[in-house]
C-alpha positions as CSV (number, residue, x, y, z in Angstrom):
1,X,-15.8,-46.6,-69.1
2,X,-12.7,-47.3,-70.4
3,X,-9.8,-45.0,-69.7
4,X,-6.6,-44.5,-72.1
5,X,-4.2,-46.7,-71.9
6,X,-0.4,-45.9,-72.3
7,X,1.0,-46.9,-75.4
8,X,2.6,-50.1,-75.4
9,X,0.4,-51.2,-72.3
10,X,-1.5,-53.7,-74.5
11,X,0.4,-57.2,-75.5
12,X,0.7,-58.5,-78.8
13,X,-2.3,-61.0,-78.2
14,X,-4.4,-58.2,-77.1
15,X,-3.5,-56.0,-80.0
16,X,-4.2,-58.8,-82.5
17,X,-7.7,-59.3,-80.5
18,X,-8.7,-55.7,-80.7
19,X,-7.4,-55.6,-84.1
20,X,-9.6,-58.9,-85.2
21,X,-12.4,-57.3,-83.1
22,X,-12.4,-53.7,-85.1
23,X,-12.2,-55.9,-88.5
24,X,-15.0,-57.8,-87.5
25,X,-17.5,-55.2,-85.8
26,X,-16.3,-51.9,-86.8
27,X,-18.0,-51.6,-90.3
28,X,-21.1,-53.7,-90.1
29,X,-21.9,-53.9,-86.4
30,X,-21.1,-50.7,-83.9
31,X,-22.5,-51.8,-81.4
32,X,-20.6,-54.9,-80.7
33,X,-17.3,-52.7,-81.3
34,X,-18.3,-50.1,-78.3
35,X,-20.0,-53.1,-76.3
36,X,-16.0,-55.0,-76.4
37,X,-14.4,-51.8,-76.1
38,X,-16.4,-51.3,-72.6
39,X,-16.5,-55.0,-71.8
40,X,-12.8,-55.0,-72.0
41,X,-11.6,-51.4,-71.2
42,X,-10.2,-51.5,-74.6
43,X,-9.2,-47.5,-75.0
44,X,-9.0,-45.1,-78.2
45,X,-5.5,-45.6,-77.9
46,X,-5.2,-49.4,-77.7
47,X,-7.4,-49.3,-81.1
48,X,-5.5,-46.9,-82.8
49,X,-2.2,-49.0,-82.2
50,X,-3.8,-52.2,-82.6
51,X,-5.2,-50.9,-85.9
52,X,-2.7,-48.4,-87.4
53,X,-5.2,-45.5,-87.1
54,X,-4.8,-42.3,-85.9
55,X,-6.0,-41.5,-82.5
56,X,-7.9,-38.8,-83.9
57,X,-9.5,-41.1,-86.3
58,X,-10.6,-43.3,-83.5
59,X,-11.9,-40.7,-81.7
60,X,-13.9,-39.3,-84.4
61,X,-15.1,-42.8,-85.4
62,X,-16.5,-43.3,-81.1
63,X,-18.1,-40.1,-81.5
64,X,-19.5,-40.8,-84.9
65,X,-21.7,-44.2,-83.7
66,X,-22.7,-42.2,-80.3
67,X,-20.4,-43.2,-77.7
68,X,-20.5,-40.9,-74.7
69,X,-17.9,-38.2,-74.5
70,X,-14.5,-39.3,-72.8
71,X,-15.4,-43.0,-73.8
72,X,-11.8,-44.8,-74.6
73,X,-10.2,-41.4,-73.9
74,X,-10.7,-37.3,-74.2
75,X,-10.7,-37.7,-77.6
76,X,-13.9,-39.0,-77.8
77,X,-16.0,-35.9,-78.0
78,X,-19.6,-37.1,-77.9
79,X,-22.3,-36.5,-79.8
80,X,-24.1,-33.6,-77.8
81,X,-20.6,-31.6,-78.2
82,X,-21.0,-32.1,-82.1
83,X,-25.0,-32.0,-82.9
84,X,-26.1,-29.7,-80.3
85,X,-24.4,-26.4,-81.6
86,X,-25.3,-27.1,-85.5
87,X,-28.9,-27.9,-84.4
88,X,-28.4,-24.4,-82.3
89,X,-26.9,-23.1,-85.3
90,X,-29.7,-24.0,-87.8
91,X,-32.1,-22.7,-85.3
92,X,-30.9,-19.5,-85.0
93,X,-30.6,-19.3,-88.9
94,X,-34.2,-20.7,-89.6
95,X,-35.5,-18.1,-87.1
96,X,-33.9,-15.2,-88.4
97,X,-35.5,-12.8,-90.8
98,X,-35.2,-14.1,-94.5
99,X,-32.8,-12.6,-96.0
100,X,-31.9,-13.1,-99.5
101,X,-28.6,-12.7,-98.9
102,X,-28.0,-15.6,-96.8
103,X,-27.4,-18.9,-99.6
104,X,-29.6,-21.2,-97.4
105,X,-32.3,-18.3,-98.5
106,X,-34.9,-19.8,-101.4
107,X,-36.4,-17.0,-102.9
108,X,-39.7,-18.2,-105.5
109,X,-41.8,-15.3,-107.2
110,X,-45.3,-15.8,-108.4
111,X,-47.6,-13.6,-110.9
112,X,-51.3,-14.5,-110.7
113,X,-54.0,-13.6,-113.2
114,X,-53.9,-10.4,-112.2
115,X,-50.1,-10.1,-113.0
116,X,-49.6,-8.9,-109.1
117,X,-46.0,-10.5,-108.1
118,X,-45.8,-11.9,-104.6
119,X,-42.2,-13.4,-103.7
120,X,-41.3,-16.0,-100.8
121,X,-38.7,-17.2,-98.9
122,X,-38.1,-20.4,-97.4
123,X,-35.2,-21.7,-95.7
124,X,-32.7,-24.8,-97.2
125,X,-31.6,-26.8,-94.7
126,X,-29.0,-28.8,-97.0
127,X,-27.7,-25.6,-98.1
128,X,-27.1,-23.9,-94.6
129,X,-25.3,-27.1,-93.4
130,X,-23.1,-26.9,-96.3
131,X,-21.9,-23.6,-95.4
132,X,-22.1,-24.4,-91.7
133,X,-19.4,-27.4,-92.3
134,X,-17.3,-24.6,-93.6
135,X,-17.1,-22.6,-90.6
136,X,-14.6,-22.6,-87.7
137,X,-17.7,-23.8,-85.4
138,X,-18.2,-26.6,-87.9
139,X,-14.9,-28.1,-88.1
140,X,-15.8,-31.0,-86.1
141,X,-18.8,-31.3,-87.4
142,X,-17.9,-31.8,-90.7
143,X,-14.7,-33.9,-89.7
144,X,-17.2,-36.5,-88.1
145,X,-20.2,-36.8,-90.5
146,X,-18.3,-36.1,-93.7
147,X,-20.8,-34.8,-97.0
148,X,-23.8,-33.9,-96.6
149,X,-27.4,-34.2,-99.2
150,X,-31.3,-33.2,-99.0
151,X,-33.2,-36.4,-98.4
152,X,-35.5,-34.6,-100.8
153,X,-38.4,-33.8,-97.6
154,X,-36.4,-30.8,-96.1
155,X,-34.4,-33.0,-94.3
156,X,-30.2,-34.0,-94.9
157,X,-28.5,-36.9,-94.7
158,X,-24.9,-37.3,-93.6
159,X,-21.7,-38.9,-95.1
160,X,-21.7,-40.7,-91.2
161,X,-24.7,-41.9,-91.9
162,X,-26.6,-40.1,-89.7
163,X,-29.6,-37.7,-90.8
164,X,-31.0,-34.5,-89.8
165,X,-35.1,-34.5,-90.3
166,X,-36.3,-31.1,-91.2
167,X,-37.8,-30.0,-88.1
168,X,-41.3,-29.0,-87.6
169,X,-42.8,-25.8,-86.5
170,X,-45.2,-25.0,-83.8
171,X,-48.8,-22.9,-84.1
172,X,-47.1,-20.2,-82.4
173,X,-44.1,-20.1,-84.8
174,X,-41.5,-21.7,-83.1
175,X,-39.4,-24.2,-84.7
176,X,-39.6,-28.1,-83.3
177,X,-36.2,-29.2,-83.0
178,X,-35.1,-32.9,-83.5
179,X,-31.8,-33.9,-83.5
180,X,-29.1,-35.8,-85.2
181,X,-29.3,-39.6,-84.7
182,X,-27.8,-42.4,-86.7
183,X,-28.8,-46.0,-86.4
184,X,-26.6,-47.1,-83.6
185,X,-27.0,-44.3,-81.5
186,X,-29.8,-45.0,-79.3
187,X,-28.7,-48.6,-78.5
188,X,-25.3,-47.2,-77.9
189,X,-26.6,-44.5,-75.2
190,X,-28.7,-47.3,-73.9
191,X,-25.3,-49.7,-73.0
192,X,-23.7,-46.8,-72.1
193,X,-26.2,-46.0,-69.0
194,X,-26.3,-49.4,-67.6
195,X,-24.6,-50.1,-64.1
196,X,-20.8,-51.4,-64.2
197,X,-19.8,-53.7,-61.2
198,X,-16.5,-52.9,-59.8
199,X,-13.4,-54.9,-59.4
200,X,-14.5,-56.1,-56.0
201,X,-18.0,-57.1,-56.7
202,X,-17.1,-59.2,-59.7
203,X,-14.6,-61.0,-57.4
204,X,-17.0,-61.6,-54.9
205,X,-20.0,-63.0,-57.3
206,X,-17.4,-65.3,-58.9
207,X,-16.8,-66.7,-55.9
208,X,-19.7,-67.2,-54.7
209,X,-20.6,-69.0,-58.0
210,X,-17.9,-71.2,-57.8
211,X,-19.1,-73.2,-55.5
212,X,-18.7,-77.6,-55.0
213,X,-23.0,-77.2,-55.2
214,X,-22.8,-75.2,-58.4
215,X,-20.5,-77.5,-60.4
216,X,-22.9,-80.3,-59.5
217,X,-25.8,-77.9,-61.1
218,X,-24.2,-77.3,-64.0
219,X,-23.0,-81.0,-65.0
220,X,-26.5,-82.5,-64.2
221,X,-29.2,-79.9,-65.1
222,X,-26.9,-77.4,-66.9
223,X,-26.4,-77.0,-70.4
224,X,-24.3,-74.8,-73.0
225,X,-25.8,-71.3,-72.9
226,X,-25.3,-68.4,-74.1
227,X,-26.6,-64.6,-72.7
228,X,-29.5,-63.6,-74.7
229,X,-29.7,-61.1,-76.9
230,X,-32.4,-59.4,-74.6
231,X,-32.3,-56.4,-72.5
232,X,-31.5,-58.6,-70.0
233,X,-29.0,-60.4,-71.4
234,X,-26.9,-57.4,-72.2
235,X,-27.5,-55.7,-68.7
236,X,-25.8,-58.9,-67.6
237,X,-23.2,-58.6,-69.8
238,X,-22.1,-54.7,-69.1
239,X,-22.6,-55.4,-65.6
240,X,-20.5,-58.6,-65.2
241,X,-19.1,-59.0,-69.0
242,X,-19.4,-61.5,-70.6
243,X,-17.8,-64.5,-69.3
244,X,-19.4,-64.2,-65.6
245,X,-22.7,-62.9,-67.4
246,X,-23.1,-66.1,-68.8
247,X,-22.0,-67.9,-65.9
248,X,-24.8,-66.3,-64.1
249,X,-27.1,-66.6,-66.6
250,X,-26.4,-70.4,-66.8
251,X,-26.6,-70.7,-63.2
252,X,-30.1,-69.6,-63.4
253,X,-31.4,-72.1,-65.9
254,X,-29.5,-75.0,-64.2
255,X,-31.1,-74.1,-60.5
256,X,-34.6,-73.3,-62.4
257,X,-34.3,-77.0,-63.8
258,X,-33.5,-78.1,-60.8
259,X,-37.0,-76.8,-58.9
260,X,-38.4,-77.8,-61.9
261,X,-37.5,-81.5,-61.4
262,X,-38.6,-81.4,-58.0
263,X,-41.7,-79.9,-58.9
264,X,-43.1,-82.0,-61.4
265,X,-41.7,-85.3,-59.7
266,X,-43.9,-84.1,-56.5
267,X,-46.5,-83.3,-58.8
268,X,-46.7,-86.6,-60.6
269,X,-46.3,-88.4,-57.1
270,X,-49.3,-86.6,-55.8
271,X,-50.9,-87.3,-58.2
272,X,-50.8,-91.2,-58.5
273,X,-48.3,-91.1,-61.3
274,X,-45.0,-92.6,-59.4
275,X,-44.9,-94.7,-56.2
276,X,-42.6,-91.9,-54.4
277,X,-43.8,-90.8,-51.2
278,X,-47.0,-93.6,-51.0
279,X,-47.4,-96.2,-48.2
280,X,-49.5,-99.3,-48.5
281,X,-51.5,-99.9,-45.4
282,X,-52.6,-103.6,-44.3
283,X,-55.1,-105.0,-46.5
284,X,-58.7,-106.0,-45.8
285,X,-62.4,-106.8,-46.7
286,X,-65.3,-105.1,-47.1
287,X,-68.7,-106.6,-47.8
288,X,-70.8,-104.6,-50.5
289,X,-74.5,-104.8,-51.3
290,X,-75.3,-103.5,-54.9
291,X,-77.6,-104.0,-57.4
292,X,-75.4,-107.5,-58.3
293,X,-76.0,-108.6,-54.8
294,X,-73.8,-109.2,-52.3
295,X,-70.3,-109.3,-52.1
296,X,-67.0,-109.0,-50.7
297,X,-64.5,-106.8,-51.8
298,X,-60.4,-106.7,-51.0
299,X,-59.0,-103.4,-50.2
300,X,-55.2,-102.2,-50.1
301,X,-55.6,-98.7,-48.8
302,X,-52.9,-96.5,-49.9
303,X,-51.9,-92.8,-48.7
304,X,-49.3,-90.2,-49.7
305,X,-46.9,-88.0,-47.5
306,X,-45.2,-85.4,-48.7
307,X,-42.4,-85.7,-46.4
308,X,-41.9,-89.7,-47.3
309,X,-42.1,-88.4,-50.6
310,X,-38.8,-85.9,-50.5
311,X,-37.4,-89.1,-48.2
312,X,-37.7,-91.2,-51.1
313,X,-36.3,-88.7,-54.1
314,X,-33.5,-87.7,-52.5
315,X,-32.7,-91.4,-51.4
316,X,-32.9,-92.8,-55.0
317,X,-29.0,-92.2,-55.4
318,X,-29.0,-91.2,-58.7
319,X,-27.8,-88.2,-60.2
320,X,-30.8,-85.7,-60.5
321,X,-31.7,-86.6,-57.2
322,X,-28.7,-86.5,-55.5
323,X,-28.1,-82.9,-56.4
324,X,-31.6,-82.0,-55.5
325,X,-30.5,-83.9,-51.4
326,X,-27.8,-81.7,-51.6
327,X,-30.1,-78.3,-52.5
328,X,-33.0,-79.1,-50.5
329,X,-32.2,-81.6,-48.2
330,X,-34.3,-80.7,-45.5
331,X,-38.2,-80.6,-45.8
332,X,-41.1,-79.8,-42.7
333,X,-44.7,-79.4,-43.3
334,X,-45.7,-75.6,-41.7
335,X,-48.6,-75.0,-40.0
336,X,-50.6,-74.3,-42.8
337,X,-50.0,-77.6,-44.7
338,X,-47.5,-76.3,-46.7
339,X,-44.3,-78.2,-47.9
340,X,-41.4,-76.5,-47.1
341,X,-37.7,-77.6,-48.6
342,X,-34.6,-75.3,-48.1
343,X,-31.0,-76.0,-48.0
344,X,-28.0,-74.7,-49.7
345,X,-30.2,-74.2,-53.5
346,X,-32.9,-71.8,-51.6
347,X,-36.4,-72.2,-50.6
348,X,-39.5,-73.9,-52.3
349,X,-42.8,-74.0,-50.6
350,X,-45.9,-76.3,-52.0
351,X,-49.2,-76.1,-51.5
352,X,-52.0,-79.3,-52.1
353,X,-55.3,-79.9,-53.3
354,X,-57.0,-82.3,-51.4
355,X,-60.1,-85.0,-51.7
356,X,-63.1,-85.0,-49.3
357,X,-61.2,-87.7,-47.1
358,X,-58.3,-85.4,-46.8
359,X,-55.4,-87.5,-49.3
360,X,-53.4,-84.9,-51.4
361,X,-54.8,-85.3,-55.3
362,X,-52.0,-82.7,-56.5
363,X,-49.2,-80.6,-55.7
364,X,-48.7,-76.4,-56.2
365,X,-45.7,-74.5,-56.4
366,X,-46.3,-71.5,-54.1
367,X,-42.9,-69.9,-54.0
368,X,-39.4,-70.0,-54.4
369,X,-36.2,-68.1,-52.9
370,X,-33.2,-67.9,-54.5
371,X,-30.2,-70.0,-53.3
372,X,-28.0,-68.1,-50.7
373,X,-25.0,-68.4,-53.0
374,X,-26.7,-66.5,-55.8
375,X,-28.0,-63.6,-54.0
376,X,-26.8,-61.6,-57.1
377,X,-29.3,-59.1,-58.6
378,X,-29.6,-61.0,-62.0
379,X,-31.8,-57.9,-63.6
């Protein structure tokens, strides 16, 4: 969470960046205003001079879209610390006993046939949070969600845009309350709760990225990526922010590429498809009796190995398979007939499918490690 920041602590290329940022975010998107403020550590204060508002105006406009209290600064107040005592508020009034004197009081009277008169009472939400927003306890209140009107099914709505549903009441009497939300809120909160990584662990991931394998990844199976916008993606991004979010993010396509290539080379080998990893054995001739008669026929017997076939990729020299000698350049069969090849890129262990003379028909990915160097808790 970002922290104030003195005034004057920001240069003028920050300023005019939080500046462009508020112009571009602040109106139609939110979210993407409190997600740079706490990517950045941007503070109520840095906005207001950036932007030529008040600090109180800032503050008001954090709390307004849901931003935790003390977010950017104390002026931030939070939503609980505004909602909570009006919804307390209209409680206590909507529970009390109806009294006509109280202006959020509907009286109606009826005559039936019988020209008996029955009156009722019922309670006007609209009309009590019009006098609450003119109270000392509703000072902030008002300040933050501006006017207020019915929404015409005993609900309000808010200048803020937020909106109060008319809350329901139980068998026994009691009332239901909801709350105040607006349509940022509850991807706001969401943001909010997700893990920051210090200083130090930043550091230390980048590093570890930055590695002479990684580079390789990147230029031969990487690509131009951007995080997702998933749940995933924007853990990444409020853990790490955004430019080592993506880093990571890219890192894990390129080394999934990269067991993907190895995969479905192994697979097509195994299966006949590519020469890698067979060996021609000496040729020779066998006589056959069939309904033709008999005959002679020449047979070059050929069998795959798994290991000559890692041998051969990573001997190719070119590109894709140099980078896969240099991730997994060493390979052993286990006990169980299982390929095994591990270096500097992790772990990948294959299983086969074999015909009734034992010779490997096709290849199955059993498992996979992640490289050493990104041991970093992508979720």
């Amino acid at each position: 969470t970002p922290s104030p920041a003195a005034s004057g602590a920001r240069t003028p290329q920050e300023l005019a960046q939080i500046s462009a940022a508020w112009n571009a975010y602040a109106g139609p998107d939110a979210y993407r205003m409190f997600q740079q403020m706490s990517e950045r550590g941007w503070s109520a204060a840095d906005v207001a001079q950036a932007t030529g508002m008040s600090l109180q105006e800032v503050g008001d406009y954090l709390t307004r879209i849901g931003a935790p209290a003390g977010f950017g600064g104390a002026v931030t107040l939070g939503a609980d610390a505004i909602n909570l005592p009006y919804m307390a508020a209209t409680d206590q009034a909507r529970n009390d006993p109806a009294d006509a004197a109280h202006p959020w009081i509907k009286e109606e009277t009826q005559t039936d046939e019988a020209g008996n008169v029955t009156t009722s009472r019922s309670f006007d939400l609209a009309a009590f949070t019009a006098w609450y927003m003119t109270q000392p306890q509703g000072r902030d209140f008002a300040r933050i969600h501006g006017g207020v009107s019915s929404d015409g099914a005993g609900g309000v709505r808010f200048g803020s845009g937020a909106a109060y549903a008319a809350p329901g009441v139980r068998e026994d009497g009691s009332l239901i309350m909801t709350r105040v939300g607006w349509a940022q809120d509850a991807r706001i909160a969401k943001y909010a709760s997700y893990p920051r990584a210090s200083d130090e662990e930043r550091i230390a991931t980048l590093a570890a990225v930055s590695t002479p394998a990684n580079e390789e990844l990147f230029k031969v199976f990487g690509g131009a990526a951007e995080l997702p916008n998933t749940e995933q993606g924007e853990i990444m991004r409020a853990r790490y922010g955004t430019e080592l979010g993506t880093l990571l993010y890219r890192l894990d396509l390129a080394t999934q590429a990269a067991k993907d290539y190895y995969s479905n080379e192994l697979s097509r080998a195994a299966r006949g498809e590519s020469e890698l990893g067979w060996t021609t054995g000496p040729t020779f001739t066998k006589t056959v009796v069939d309904e033709s008669g008999t005959h002679t026929e020449t047979i070059t017997p050929k069998t795959f190995s798994e290991l000559d076939f890692h041998r051969a990729l990573t001997s190719r020299g070119d590109d894709k398979s140099r980078l896969i000698k240099m991730l997994y350049g060493q390979a052993s069969v286990n006990e169980q007939g299982q390929l095994v090849v591990q270096g500097e890129g992790g772990m990948m262990k294959y299983d086969f499918s074999r015909d009734e003379s034992g010779a490997i028909t096709s290849a199955r990915q059993l498992s996979s490690l992640p490289p050493g160097l990104a041991k970093v808790d992508l979720a």
